[in-house]
C-alpha positions as CSV (number, residue, x, y, z in Angstrom):
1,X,34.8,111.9,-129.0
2,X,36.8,112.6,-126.0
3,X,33.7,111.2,-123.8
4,X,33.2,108.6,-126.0
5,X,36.7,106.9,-125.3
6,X,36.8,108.1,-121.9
7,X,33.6,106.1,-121.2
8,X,35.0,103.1,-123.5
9,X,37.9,103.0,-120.7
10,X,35.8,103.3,-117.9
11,X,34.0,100.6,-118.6
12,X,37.1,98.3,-119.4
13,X,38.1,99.3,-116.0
14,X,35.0,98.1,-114.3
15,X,35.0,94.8,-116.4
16,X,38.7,94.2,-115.3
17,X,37.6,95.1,-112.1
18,X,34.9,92.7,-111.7
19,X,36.8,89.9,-113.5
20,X,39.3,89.4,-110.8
21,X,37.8,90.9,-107.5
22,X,39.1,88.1,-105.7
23,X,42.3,87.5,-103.1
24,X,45.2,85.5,-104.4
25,X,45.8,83.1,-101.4
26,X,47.2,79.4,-101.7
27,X,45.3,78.0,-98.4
28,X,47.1,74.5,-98.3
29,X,47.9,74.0,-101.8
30,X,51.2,72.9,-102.5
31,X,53.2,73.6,-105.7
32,X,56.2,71.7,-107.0
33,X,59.4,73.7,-108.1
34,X,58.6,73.7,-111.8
35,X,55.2,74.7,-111.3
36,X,56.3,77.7,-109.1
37,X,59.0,78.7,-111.2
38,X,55.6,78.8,-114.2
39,X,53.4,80.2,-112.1
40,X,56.5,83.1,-111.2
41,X,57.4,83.7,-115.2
42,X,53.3,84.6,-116.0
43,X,52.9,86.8,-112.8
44,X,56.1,88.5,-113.3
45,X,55.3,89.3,-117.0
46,X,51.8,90.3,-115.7
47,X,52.8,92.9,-113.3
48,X,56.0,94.1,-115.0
49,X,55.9,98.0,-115.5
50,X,54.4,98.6,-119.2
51,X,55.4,101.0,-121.9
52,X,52.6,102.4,-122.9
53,X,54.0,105.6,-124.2
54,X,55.8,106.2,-127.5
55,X,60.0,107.1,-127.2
56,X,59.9,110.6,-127.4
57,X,60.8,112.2,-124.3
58,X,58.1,114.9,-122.4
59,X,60.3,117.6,-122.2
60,X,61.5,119.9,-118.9
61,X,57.6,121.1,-118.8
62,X,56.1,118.0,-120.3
63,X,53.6,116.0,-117.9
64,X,51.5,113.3,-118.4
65,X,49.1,111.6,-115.9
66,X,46.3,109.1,-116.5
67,X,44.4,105.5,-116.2
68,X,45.3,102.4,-117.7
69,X,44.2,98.6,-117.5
70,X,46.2,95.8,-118.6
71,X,44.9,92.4,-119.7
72,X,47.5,89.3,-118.8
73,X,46.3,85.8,-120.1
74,X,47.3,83.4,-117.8
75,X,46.5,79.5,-118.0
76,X,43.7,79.7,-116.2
77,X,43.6,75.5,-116.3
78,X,47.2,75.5,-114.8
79,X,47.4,73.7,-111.3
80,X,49.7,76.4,-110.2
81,X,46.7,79.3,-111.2
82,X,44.0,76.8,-109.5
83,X,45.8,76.9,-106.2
84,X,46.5,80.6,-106.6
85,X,42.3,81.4,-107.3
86,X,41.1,78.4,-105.0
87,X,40.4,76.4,-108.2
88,X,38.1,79.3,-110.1
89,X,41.1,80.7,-112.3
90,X,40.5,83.9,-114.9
91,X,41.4,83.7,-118.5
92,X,42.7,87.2,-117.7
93,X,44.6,88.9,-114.9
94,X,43.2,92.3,-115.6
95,X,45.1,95.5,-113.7
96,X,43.6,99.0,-113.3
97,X,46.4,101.3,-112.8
98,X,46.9,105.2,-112.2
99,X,50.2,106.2,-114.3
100,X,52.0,109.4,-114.2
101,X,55.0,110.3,-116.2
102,X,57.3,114.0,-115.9
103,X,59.4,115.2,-118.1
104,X,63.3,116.3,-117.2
105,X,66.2,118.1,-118.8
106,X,68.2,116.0,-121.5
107,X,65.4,114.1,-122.5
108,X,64.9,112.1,-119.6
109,X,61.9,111.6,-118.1
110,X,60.8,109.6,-114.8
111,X,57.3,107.8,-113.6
112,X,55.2,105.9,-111.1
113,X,52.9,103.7,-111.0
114,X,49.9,102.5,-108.8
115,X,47.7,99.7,-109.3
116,X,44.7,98.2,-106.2
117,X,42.0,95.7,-107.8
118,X,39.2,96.5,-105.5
119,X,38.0,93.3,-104.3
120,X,40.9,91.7,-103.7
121,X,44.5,91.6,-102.0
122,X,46.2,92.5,-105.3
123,X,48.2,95.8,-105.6
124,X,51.4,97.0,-107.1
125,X,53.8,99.8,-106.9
126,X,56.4,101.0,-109.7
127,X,58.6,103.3,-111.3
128,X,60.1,104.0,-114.3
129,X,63.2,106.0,-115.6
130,X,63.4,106.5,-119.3
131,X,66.1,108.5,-121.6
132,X,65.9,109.6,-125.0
133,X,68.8,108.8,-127.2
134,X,67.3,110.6,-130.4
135,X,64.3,113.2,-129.7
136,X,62.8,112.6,-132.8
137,X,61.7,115.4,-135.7
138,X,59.6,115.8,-138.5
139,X,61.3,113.2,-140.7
140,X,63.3,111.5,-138.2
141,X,61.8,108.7,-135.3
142,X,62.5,108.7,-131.6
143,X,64.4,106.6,-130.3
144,X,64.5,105.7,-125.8
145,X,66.0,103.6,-123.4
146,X,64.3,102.5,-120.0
147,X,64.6,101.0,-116.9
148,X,61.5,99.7,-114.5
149,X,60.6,98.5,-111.0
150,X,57.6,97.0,-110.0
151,X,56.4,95.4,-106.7
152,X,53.6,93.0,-105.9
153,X,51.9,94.0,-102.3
154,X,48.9,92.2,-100.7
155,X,49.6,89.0,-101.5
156,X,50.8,87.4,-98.4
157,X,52.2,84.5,-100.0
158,X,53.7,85.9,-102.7
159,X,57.1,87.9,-102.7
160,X,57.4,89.1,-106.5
161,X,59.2,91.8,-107.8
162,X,60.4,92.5,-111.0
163,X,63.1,95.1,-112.7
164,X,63.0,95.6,-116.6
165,X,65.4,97.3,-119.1
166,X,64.2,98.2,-123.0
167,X,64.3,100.2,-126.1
168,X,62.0,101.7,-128.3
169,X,61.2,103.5,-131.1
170,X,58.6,106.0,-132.6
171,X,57.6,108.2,-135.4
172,X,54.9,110.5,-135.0
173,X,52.3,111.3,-138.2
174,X,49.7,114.0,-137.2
175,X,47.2,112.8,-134.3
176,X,48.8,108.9,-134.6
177,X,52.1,107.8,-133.4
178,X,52.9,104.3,-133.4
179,X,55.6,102.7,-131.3
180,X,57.2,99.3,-131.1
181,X,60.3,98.0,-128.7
182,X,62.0,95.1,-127.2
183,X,64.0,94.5,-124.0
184,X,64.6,92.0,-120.7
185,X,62.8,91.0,-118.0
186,X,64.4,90.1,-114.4
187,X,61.7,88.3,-112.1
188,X,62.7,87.7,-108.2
189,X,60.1,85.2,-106.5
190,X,59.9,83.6,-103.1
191,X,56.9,81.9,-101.4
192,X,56.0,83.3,-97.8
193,X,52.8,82.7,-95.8
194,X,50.2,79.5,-96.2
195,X,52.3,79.0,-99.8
196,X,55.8,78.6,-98.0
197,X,54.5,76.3,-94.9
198,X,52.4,74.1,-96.7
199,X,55.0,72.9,-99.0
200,X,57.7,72.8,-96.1
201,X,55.7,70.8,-94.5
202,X,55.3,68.0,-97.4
203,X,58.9,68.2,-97.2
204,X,59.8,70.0,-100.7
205,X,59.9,73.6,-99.6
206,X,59.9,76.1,-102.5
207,X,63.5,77.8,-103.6
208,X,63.3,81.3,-104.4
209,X,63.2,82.1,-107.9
210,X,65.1,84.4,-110.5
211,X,64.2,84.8,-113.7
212,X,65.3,87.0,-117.0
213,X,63.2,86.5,-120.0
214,X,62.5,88.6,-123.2
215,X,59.6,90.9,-123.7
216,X,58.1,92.4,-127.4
217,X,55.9,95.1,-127.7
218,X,54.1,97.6,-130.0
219,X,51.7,99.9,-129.7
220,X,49.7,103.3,-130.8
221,X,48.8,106.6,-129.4
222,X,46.2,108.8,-130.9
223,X,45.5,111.9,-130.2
224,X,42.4,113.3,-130.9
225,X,42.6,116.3,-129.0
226,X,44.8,118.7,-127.7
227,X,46.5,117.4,-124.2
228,X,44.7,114.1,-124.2
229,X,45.6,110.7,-125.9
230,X,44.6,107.0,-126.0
231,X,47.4,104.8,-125.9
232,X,46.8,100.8,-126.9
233,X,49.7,98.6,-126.6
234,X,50.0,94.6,-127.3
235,X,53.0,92.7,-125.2
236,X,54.4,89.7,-125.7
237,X,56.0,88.0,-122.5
238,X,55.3,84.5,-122.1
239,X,51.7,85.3,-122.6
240,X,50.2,88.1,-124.6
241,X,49.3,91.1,-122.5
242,X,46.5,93.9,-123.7
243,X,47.1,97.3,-122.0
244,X,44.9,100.5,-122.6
245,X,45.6,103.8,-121.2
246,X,44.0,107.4,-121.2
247,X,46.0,110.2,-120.2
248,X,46.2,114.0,-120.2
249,X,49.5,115.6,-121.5
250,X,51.4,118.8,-121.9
């Protein structure tokens, strides 16, 4: 089984991978305010830092390290999106990532993240620092706080960053544990490059943007063996957003 989903994810990854192997560059394209500020919200929600892990903490020996993809719809039909692909927009911003997560005394646990979509300019760096307010038992859930950075790099006419704080909660039964949380969203956005001097230069130059929005999620880990676990998780953020990750833990 445990090649079986392994190869499952590897070929989501090589799909994703395929699906947007191309550079995100504005050429002369110009975007109003409003459609930046749009185009800011669905990139912001696409790159934020994802859960993907249930609210129990790791513990002061725990580790986990893996692979994920995430799927972002985007309105591919959107002028902002047209500019940003050269007018051959995805459906889907898909993002291979490689996650790893350690666990810390007091339930607190910290991670990074790296993401490069081979292909293209795309590539983002994160972190994440999590806390457990209840550990979780037998008959009781978890229940975690988190805060998360993430970074776009590669684009060079795109300056987008985004910090995120949540809650979750879990309960565990045998190899499944479901998950689901809620928190906020803060996007910071400012056009640079081709994107910044073409719209100076039609005389409406682009005002940085800062956003806070909501974000939903939910998801499940299974774990079909010891030290290894599938984690699927749906997000709601503007746009829905598909993630899937495979990781080793102990």
């Amino acid at each position: 089984m445990k090649k079986i989903l392994l190869l499952a994810l590897s070929l989501t990854l090589v799909m994703g991978t395929q699906a947007m192997a191309k550079d995100i560059s504005f050429g002369n394209s110009t975007l109003v305010q409003g459609q930046f500020r749009d185009l800011s919200r669905e990139a912001g929600a696409a790159i934020s830092f994802k859960n993907t892990a249930p609210a129990a903490p790791l513990g002061i020996t725990g580790f986990d390290a893996g692979v994920e993809v995430s799927a972002a719809n985007i309105k591919s039909d959107s002028p902002y999106w047209k500019a940003a692909f050269g007018n051959d927009a995805p459906s889907y911003l898909f993002l291979p990532k490689l996650r790893a997560r350690k666990g810390l005394p007091f339930g607190i646990d910290v991670g990074a993240m790296y993401s490069y979509v081979p292909g293209s300019n795309v590539k983002l760096l994160g972190a994440e620092l999590s806390k457990a307010i209840l550990e979780g038992t037998m008959a009781t859930p978890a229940l975690g706080i988190r805060a998360t950075y993430t970074r776009l790099t590669g684009v060079n006419d795109l300056d987008l960053q985004t910090a995120g704080i949540d809650a979750s909660v879990s309960k565990g039964f045998l190899f499944l544990t479901p998950y689901a949380g809620a928190g906020y969203l803060w996007i910071n956005s400012k056009a640079k490059g081709n994107l910044s001097a073409s719209t100076s230069l039609a005389g409406a130059p682009l005002k940085t943007e800062t956003i806070y929005q909501p974000r939903v999620f939910a998801g499940l880990k299974v774990s079909p063996l010891p030290f290894f676990g599938i984690t699927a998780e749906v997000e709601y953020e503007v746009r829905p957003i598909y993630s899937l990750k495979a990781a080793v833990s102990f």
